[in-house]
N, C-alpha and C positions, 0 to 999 in steps of 0.2 A: 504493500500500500504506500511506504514513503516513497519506494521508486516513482509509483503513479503520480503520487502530491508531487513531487520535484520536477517530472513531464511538465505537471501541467503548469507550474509557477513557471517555467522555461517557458511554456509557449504564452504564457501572457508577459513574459517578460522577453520579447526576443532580443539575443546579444547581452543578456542579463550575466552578467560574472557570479560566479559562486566562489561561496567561502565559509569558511565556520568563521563562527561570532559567538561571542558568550555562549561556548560551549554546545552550538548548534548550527546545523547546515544553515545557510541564506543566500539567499539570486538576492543580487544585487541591482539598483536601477540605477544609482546615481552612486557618488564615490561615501558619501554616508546614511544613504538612505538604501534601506532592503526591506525582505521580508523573513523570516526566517522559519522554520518545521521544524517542530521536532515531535515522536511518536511518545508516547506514555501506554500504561497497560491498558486502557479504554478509549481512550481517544489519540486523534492527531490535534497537533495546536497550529496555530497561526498568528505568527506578531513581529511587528504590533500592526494593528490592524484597526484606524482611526472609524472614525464615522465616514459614509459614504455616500454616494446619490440617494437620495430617498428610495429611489425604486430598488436597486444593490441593494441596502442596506435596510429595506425588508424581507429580502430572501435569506438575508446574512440573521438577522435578529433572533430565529431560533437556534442561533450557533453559538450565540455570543457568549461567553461565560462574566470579561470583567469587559471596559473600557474600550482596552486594545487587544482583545485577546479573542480570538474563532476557535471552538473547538467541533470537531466531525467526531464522532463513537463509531465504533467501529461495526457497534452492532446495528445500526441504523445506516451505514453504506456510505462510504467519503464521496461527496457530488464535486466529480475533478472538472466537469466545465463552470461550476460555481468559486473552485480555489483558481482557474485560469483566469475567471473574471475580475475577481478580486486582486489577484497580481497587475490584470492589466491596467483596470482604475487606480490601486495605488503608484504603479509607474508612471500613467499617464501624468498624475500631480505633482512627481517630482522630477519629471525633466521639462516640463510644460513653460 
């Protein structure tokens, strides 16, 4: 499954750099802004992960655990063109 998450943060991210960061993969957009994954025993996380277009960020809203934080469970199925979305909208803001 993080293979798949890292797919899809790649393709909303294209030309995206990866790197570990405090101790977790992250595609990169800009030279300090990313996003970063990492797996736990129930879910996958995603951060940090601002607020986002309204219409985004009601499909995002039953994921949301805190502020900045999207978590997928594993037992409810990771929606990888929801995390490709997400990467892309947060890219598109910081190279914009």
């Amino acid at each position: 499954m993080l293979e798949q998450v890292r797919a899809a943060l790649l393709r909303g991210v294209p030309g995206g750099e990866e790197k570990i960061r405090y101790g977790m993969p992250a595609v990169m957009f800009a030279d300090r802004y990313g996003i970063h994954f990492a797996g736990w025993k129930k879910h996958v996380g995603l951060y940090p992960v601002g607020a986002l277009d309204p219409d985004l960020e009601a499909e995002v809203a039953p994921h949301r655990a805190t502020k900045d934080t999207v978590q997928f469970f594993y037992a409810d199925g990771v929606p990888y063109d929801l995390v490709e979305r997400i990467a892309r909208a947060l890219a598109a803001r910081h190279t914009a």
